[in-house]
C-alpha positions as YAML, in Angstrom:
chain: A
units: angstrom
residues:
- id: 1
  name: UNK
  ca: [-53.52, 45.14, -25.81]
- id: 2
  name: UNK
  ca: [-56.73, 46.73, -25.28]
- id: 3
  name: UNK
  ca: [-59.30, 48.18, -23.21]
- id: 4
  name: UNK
  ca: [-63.02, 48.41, -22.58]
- id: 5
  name: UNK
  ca: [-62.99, 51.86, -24.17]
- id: 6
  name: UNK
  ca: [-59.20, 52.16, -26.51]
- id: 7
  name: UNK
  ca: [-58.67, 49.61, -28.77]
- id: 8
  name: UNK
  ca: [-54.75, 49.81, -29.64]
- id: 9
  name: UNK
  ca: [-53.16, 48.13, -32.76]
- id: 10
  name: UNK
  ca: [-49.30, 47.89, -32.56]
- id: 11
  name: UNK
  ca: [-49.24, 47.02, -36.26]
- id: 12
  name: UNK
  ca: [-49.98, 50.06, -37.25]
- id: 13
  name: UNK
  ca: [-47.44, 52.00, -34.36]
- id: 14
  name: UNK
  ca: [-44.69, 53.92, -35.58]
- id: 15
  name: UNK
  ca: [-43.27, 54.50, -32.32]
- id: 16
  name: UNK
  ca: [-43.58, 58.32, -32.26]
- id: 17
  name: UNK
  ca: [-44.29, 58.25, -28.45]
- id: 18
  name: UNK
  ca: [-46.78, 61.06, -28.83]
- id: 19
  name: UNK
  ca: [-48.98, 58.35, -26.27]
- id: 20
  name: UNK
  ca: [-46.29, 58.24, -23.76]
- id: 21
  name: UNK
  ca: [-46.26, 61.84, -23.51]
- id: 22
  name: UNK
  ca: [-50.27, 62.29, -23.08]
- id: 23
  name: UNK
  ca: [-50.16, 59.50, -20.41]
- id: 24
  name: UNK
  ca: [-47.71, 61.02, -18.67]
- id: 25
  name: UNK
  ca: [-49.02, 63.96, -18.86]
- id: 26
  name: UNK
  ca: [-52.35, 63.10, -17.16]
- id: 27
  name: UNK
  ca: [-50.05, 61.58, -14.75]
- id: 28
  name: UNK
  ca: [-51.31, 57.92, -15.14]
- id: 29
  name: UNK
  ca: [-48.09, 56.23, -17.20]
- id: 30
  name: UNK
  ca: [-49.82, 53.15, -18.12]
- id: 31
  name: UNK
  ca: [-48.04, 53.95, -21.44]
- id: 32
  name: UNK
  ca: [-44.22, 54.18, -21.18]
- id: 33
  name: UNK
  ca: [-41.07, 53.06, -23.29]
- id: 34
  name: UNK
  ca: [-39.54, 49.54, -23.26]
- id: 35
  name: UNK
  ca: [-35.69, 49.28, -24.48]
- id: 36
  name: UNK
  ca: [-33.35, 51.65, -25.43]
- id: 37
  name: UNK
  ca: [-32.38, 53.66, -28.52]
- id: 38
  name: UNK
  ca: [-33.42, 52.02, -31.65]
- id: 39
  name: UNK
  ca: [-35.80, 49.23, -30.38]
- id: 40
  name: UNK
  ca: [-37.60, 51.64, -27.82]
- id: 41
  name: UNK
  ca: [-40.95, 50.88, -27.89]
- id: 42
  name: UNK
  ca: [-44.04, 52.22, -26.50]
- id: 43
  name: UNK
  ca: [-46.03, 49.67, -24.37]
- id: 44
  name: UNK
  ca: [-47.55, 48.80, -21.21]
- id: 45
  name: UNK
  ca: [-45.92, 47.80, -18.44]
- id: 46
  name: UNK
  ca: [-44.86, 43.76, -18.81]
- id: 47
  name: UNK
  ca: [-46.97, 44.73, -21.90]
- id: 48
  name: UNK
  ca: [-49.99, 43.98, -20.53]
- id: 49
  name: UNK
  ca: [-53.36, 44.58, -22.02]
- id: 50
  name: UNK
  ca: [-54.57, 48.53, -20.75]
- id: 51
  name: UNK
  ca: [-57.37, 47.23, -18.66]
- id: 52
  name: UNK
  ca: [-54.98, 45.37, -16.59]
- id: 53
  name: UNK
  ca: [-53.13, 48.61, -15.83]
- id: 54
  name: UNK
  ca: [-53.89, 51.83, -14.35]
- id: 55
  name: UNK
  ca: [-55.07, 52.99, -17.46]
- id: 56
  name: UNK
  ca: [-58.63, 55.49, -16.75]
- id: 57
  name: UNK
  ca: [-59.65, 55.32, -20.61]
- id: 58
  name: UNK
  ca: [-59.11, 59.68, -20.64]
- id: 59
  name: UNK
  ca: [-58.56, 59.14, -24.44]
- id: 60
  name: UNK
  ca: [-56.02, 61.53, -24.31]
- id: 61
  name: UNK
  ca: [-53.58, 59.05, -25.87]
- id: 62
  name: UNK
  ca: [-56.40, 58.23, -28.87]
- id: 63
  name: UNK
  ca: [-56.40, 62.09, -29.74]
- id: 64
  name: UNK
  ca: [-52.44, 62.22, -30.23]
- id: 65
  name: UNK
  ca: [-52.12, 59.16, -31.74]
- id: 66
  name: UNK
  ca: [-51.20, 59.99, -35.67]
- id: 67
  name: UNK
  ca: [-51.77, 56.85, -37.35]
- id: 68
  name: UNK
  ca: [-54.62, 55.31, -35.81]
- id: 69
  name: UNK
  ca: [-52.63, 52.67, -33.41]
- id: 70
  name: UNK
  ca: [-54.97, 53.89, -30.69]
- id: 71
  name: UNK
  ca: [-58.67, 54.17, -30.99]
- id: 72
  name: UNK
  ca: [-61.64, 54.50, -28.97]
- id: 73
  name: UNK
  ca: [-63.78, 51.55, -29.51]
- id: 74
  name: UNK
  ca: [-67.03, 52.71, -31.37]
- id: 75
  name: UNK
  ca: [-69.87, 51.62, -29.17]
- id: 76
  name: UNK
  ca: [-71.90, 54.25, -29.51]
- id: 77
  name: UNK
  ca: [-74.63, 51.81, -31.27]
- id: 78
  name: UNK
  ca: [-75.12, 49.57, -28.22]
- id: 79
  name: UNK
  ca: [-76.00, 52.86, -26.33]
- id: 80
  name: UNK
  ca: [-78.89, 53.66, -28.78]
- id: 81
  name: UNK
  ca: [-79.64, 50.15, -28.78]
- id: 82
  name: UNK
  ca: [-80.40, 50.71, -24.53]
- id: 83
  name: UNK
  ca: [-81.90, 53.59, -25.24]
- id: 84
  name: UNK
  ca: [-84.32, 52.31, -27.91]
- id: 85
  name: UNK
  ca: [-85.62, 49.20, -26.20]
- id: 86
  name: UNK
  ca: [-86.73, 51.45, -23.14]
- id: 87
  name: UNK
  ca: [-87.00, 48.26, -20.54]
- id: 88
  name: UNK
  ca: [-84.97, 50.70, -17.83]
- id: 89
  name: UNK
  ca: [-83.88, 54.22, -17.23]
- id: 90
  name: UNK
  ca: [-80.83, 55.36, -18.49]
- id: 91
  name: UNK
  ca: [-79.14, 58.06, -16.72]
- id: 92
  name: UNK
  ca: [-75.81, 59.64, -18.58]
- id: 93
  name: UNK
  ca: [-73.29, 61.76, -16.63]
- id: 94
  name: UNK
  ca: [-70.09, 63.34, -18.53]
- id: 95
  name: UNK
  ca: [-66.75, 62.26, -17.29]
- id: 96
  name: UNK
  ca: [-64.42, 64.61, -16.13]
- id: 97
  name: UNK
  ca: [-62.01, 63.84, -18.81]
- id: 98
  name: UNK
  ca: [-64.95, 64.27, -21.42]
- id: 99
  name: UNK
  ca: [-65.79, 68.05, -19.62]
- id: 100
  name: UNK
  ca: [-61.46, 68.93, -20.19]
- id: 101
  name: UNK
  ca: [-61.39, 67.31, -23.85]
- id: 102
  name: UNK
  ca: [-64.02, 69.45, -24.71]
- id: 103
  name: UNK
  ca: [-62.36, 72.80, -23.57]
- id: 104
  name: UNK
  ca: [-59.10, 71.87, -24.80]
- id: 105
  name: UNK
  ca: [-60.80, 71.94, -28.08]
- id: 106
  name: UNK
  ca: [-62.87, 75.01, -28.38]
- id: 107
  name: UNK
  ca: [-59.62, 77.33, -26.50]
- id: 108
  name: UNK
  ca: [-61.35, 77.23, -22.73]
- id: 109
  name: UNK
  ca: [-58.94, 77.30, -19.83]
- id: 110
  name: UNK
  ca: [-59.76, 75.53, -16.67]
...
């Protein structure tokens, strides 16, 4: 059940449904809660992998996760690897969600 950008491991879920809130508090609800009382579960609609929801990779849910169940996927080397080889121009912009993560962090209101 994964994405281009969050890789998420239900192994390791405890069911908190500290994810459900951040989705739905960015308003997307790709994440939301399957069953009732003791087998709710957090999961995607028809539990279907993120990128086939309306899930925008924010990374909000990655942040609140506590136990690592969601992570963004570390790519971070292929983008030096681009920007090593130097056969085109790379151009980086911030995402919006990037700009708001970082404020949230350092006490900045919007």
């Amino acid at each position: 059940l994964t994405s281009p950008s969050i890789y998420r491991d239900m192994d390791k879920c405890i069911e908190c449904g500290l994810c459900v809130d951040a989705c739905t508090a960015q308003k997307i609800n790709a994440i939301g809660f399957a069953e009732r009382g003791a087998s709710m579960l957090p999961i995607t609609a028809f539990d279907k992998p993120l990128c086939e929801t309306g899930c925008i990779s924010c990374g909000q849910c990655t942040l609140r996760c506590p136990v690592g169940a969601l992570i963004e996927r570390q790519d971070w080397h292929r983008v030096l690897d681009v920007l090593d080889s130097r056969r085109r121009k790379t151009i980086v912009q911030t995402a919006p969600a990037t700009r708001i993560a970082l404020s949230e962090e350092f006490g900045l209101e919007s």
